[in-house]
N, CA, C and O of each residue as an XYZ file, in Angstrom:
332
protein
N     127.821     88.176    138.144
C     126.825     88.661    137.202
C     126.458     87.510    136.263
O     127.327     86.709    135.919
N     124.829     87.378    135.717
C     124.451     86.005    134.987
C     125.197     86.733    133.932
O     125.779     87.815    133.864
N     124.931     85.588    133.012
C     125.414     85.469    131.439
C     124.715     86.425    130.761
O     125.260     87.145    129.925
N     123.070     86.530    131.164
C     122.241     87.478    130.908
C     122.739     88.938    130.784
O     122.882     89.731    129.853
N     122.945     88.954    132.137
C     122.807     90.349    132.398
C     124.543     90.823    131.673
O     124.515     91.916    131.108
N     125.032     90.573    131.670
C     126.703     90.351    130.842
C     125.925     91.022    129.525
O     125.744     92.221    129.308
N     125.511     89.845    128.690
C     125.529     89.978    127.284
C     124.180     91.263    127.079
O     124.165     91.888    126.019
N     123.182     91.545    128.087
C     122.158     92.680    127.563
C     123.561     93.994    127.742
O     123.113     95.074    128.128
N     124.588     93.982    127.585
C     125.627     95.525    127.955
C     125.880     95.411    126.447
O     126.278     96.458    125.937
N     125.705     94.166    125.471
C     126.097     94.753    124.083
C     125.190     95.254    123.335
O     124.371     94.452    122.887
N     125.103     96.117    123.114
C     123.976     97.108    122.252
C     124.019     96.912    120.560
O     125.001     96.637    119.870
N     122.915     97.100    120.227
C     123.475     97.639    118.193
C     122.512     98.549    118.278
O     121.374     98.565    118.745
N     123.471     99.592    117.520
C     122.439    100.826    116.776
C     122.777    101.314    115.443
O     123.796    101.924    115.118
N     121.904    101.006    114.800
C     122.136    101.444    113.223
C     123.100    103.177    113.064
O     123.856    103.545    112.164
N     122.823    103.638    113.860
C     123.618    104.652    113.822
C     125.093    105.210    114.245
O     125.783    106.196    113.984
N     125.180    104.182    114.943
C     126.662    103.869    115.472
C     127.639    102.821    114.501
O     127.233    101.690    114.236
N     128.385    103.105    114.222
C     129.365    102.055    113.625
C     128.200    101.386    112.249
O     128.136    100.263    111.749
N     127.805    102.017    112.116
C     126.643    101.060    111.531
C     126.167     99.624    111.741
O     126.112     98.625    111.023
N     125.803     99.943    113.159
C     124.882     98.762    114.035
C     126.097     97.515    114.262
O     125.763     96.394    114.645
N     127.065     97.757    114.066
C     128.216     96.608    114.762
C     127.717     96.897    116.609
O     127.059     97.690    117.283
N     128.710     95.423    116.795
C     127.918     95.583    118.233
C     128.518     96.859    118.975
O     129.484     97.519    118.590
N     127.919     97.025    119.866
C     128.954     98.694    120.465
C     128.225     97.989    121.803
O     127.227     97.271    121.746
N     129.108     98.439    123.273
C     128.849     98.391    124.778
C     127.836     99.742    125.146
O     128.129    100.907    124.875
N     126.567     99.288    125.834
C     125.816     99.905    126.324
C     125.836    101.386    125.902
O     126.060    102.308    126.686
N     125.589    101.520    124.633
C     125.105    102.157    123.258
C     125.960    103.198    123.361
O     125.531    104.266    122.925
N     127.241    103.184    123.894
C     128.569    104.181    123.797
C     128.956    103.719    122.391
O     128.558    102.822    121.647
N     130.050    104.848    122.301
C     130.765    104.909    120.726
C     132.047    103.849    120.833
O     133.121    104.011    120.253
N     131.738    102.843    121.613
C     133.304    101.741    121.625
C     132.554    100.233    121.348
O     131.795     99.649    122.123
N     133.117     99.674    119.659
C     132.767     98.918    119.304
C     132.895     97.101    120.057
O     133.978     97.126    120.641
N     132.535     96.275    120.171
C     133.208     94.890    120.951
C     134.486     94.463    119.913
O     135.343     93.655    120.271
N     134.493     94.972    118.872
C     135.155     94.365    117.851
C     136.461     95.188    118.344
O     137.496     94.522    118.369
N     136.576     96.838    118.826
C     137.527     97.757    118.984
C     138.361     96.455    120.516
O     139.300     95.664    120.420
N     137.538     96.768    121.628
C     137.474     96.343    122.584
C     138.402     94.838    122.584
O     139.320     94.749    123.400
N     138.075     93.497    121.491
C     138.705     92.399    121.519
C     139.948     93.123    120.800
O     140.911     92.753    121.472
N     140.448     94.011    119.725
C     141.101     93.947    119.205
C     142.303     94.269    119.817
O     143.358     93.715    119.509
N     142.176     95.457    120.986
C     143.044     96.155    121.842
C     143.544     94.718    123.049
O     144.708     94.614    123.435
N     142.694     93.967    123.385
C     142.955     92.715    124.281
C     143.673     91.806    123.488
O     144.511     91.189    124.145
N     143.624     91.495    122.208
C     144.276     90.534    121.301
C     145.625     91.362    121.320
O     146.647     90.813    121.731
N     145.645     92.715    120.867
C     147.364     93.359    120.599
C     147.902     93.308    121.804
O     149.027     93.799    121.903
N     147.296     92.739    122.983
C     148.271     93.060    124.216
C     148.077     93.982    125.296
O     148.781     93.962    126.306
N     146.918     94.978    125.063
C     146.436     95.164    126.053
C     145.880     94.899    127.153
O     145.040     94.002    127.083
N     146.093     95.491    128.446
C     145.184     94.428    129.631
C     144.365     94.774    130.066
O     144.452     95.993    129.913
N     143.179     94.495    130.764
C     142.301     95.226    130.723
C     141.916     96.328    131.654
O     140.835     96.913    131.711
N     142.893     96.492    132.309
C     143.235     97.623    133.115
C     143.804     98.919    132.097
O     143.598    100.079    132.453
N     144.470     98.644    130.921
C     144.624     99.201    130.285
C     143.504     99.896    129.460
O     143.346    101.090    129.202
N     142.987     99.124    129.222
C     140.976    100.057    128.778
C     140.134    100.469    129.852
O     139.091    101.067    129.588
N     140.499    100.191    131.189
C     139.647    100.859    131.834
C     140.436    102.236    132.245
O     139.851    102.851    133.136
N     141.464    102.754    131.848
C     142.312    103.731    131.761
C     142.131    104.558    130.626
O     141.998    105.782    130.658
N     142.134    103.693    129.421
C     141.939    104.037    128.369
C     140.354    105.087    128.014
O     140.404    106.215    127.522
N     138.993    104.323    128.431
C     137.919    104.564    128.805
C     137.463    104.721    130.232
O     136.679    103.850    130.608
N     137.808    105.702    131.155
C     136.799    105.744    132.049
C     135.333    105.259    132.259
O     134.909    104.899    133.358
N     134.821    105.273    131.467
C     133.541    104.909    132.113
C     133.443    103.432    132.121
O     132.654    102.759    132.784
N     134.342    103.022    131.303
C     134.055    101.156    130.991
C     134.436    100.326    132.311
O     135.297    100.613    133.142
N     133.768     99.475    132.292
C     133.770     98.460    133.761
C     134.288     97.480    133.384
O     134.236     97.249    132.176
N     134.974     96.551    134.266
C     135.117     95.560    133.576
C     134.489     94.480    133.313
O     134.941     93.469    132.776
N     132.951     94.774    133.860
C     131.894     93.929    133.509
C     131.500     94.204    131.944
O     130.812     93.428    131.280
N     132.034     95.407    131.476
C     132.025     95.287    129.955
C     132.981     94.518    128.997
O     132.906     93.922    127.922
N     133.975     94.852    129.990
C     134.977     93.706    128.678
C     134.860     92.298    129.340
O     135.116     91.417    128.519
N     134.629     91.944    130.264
C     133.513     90.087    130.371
C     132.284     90.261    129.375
O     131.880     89.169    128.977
N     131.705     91.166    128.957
C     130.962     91.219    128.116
C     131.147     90.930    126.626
O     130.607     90.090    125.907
N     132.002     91.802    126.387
C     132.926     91.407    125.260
C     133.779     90.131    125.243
O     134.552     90.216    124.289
N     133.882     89.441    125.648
C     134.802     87.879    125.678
C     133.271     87.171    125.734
O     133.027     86.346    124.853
N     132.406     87.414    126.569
C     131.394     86.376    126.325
C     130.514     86.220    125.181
O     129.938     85.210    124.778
N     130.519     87.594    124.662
C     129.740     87.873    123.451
C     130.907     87.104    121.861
O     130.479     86.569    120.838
N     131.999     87.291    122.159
C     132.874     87.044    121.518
C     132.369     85.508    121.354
O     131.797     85.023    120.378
N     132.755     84.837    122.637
C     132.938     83.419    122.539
C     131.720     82.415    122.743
O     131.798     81.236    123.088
N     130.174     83.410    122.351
C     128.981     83.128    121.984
C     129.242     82.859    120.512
O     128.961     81.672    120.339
N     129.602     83.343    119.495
C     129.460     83.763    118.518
C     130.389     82.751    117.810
O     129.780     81.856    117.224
N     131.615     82.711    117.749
C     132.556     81.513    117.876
C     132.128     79.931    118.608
O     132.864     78.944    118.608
N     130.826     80.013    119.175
C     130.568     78.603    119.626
C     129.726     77.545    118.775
O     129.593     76.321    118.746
N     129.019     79.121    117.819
C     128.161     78.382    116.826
C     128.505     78.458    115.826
O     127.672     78.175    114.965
N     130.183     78.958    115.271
C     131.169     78.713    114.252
C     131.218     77.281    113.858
O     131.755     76.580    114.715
N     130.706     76.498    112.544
C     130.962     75.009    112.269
C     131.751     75.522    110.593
O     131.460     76.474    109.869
N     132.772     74.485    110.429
C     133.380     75.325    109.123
C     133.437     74.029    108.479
O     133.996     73.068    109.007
N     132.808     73.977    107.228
C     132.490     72.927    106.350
C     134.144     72.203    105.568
O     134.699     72.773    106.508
N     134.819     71.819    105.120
C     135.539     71.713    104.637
C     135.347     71.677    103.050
O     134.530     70.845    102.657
N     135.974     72.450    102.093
C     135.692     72.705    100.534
C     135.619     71.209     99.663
O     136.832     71.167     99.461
N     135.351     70.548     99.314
C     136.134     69.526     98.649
C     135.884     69.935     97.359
O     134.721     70.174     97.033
N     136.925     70.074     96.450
C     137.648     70.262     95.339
C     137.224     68.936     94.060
O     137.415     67.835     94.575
N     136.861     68.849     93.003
C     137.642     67.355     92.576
C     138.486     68.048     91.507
O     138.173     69.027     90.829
N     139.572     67.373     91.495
C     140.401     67.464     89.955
C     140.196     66.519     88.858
O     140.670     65.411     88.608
N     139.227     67.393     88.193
C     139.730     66.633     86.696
C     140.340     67.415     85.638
O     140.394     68.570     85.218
N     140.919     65.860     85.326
C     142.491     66.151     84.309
C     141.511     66.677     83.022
O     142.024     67.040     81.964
């Protein structure tokens, strides 16, 4: 599956979650989705968890994830001390 067609499965709707991203405009957020894969879940475990989810949705969710994180640049603060 392109990259395309991957990332059109993340939806926003102002009425859901209040427009956080959600998978193909179901009530399961990408944010829910990475969080359950970060604690250790596998992803056999959400497709158990959710029936209807594919696992072309949670490649969805890692790509959308690591879209988003690619255009992360983090400035460094500089401080001065005066005495």
């Amino acid at each position: 599956m392109q990259e395309q067609e991957l990332l059109n499965r993340i939806t926003f709707n102002p009425a859901i979650f209040g427009g956080k991203p959600i998978i193909r405009g179901r009530r399961l957020a990408v944010e829910h989705v990475l969080g359950m894969l970060a604690a250790g879940d596998t992803p056999d475990d959400l497709l158990q968890a959710y029936r209807w989810l594919t696992k072309e949705d949670i490649q969805a969710c890692l790509l959308y994830a690591h879209k988003l994180v690619a255009q992360e640049r983090i400035e460094p603060l500089q401080l001065s001390l005066a005495a």
